[in-house]
N, C-alpha and C positions, 0 to 999 in steps of 0.2 A: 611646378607641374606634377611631378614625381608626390608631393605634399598632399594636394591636394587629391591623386590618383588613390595614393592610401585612406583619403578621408572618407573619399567617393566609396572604398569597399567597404570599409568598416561601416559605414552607413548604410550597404545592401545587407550587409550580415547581419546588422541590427534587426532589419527588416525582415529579413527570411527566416530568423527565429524568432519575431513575434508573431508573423506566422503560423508557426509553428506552434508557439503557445495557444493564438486565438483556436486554434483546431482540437487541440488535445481539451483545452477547458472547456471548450464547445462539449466535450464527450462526457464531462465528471457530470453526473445526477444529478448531484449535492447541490448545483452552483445553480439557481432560479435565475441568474442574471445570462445564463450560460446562451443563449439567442442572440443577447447583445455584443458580443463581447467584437463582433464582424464591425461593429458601428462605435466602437472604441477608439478617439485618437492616439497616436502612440505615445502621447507625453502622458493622457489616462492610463494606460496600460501599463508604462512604466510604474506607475505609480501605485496600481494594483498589487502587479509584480513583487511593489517594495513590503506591502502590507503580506503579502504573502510570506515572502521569506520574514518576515516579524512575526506572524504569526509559528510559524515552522521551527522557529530557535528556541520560542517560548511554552509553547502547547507540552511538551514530557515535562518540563517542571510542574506547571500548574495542575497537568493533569494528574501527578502523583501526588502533589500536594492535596485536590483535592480526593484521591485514593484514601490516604494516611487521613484524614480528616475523616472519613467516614469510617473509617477500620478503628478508631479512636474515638470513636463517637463524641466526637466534638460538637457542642452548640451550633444550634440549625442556623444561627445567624452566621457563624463564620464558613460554615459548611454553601449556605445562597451565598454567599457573595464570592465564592469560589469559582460553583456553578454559574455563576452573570458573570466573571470576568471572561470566561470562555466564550460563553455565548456571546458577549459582546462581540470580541474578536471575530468568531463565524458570520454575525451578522454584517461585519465589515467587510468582508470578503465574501458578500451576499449568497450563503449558506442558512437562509434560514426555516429551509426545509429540516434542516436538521435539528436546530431551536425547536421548534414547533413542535415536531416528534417528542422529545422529550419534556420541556416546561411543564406542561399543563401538569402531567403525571408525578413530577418530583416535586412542583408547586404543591401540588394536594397532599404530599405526604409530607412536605418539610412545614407547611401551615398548621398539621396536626400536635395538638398540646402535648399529644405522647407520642413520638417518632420511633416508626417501625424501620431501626437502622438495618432489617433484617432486608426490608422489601426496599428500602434506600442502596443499599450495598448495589442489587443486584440491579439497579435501575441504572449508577452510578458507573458499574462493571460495563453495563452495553455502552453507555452514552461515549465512554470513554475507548472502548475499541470502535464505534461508529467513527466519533473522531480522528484516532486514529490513521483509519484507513482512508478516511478522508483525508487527510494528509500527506497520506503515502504517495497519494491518487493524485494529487494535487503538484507536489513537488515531479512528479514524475512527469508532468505536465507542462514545465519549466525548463525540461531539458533538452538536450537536441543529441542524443548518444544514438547513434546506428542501432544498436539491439532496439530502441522504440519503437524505428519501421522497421522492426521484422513484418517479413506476410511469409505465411504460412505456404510451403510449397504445393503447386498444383499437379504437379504430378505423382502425386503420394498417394494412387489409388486402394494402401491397404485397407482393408473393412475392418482390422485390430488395429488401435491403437496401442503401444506400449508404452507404459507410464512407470517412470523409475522415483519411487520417494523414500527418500534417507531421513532416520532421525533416531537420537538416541533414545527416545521416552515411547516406548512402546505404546504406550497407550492414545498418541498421538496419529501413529502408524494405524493403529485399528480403528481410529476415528473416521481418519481417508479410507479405510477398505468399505465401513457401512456404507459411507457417502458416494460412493463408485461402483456399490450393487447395484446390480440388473442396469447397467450404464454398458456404453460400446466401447468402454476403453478396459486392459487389460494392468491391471495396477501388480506393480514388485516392489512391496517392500522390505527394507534393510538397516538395522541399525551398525553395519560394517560399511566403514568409510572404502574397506579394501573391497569390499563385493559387490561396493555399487560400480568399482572401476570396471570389477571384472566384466558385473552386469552389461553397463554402458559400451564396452567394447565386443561384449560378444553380438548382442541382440541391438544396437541401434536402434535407445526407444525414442519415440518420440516427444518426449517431455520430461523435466528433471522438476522434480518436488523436495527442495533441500531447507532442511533446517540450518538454521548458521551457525549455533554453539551447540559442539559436539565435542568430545572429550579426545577422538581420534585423531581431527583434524575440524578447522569450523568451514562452513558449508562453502566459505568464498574459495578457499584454497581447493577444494574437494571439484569447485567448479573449474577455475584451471586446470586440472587434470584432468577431468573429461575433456574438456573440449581440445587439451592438446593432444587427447588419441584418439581424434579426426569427429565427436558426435556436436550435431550442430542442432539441438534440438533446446527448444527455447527452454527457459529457466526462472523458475520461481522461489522464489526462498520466503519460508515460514520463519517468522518471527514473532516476538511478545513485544518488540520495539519500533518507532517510526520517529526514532532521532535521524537528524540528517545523514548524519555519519553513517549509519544502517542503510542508506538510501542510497549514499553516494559508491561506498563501496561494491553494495549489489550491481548498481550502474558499472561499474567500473568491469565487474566480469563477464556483464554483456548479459545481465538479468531482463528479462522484459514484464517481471510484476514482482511483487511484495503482497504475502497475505499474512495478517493481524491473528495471531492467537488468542481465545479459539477460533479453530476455523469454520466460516461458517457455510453450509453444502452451496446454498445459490450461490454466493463471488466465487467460490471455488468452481463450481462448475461453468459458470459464465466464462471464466479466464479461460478455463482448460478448450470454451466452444471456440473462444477469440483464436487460441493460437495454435489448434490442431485440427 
């Protein structure tokens, strides 16, 4: 009985995190199939599930690979067939909004007798932070870590927001201040690991914008410290990567997003209306 009582939960837990999956992927853009996913049996879902973490182990290699290939202007042939194995993959995990957005465009330029690696690169550069963050988006949609349901407090009637963003490349920093003009939120930033604490403990903002590799401390360490001097305010870390590892660790300090470098103002701003 005892046997069977264990079987019985571990099969509701099963259950209330696919759940949990069907909701969050319900949310990603990207996913055209994203309507169905309620009318999904769980042994399909499982199965989805699997191609997604397939997809998510493989996507940074391939995707550098195909980087280095066009930075090396390698022949258009190994350069398509870089590009199709990706897209293959997206379209298996019925993402092919995002195919479509780019093919037609890099079609027409990798078909050209003389290849403008100039206007490739930069086709190359989006497709690959698109991806990306579609991946981030994706994996984070898999999981079931308390930071996911954060909601945002209702009793937080200030009309300033306060937005604390750390990073040590300055130029990053002043990227978020354009992006935050004439906006309702009040942005501070700081390339001191020690002045964002101070920040963070005097003024209680309400959102942290952290880079993760920083020479003081990297961004996940920097997030334990804040929040163990009482600020509970969600947290997002800026990244150039969307390996697992970047993913799982962010999770792990009770992040509730990941945004792709560069950053671009709509997800930025969309995130910041989600969680403040």
């Amino acid at each position: 009985m005892q046997e069977e009582t264990k079987s019985a939960t571990a099969y509701l837990d099963l259950w209330r995190m696919n759940m949990i999956n069907r909701k969050r992927l319900r949310a990603i853009a990207e996913l055209t199939v994203a309507g169905g996913f309620d009318k999904m049996p769980e042994e399909q879902l499982d199965a989805y599930l699997d191609c997604v973490n397939s997809f998510v182990d493989s996507f940074p290699i391939l995707a550098q690979k195909l980087q280095d290939a066009v930075d090396d202007q390698e022949p258009a042939s190994l350069i398509a067939d870089m590009f199709s194995a990706i897209c293959k993959d997206l379209s298996m995990l019925h993402a092919g909004s995002i195919v479509n957005s780019f093919k037609p465009e890099f079609d027409n330029l990798i078909n050209t007798y003389t290849i403008d690696y100039i206007s490739l690169e930069a086709i190359v550069e989006n497709f690959i932070q698109t991806v990306s963050s579609f991946s981030i988006d994706i994996q984070m949609a898999m999981r079931n870590d308390a930071a996911l349901n954060y909601e945002r407090s209702s009793s937080d009637n200030t009309n300033v927001h306060k937005i604390l963003a750390v990073d040590n490349a300055v130029m990053y920093l002043n990227t978020l201040k354009m992006m935050l003009e004439n906006t309702p939120y009040e942005l501070h930033c700081t390339t001191s690991c020690a002045e964002a604490l101070e920040y963070a403990k005097n003024e209680n903002p309400s959102m942290l914008l952290l880079d993760i590799e920083m020479p003081e401390m990297n961004g996940y360490e920097l997030a334990r410290r804040i929040k163990a001097e009482g600020c509970c305010a969600p947290i997002i870390f800026i990244t150039a990567n969307s390996a697992r590892e970047y993913v799982d660790k962010a999770m792990e300090v009770g992040a509730q997003g990941l945004l792709i470098k560069p950053i671009r103002s709509a997800r930025l701003l969309s995130k910041i209306a989600e969680l403040i």
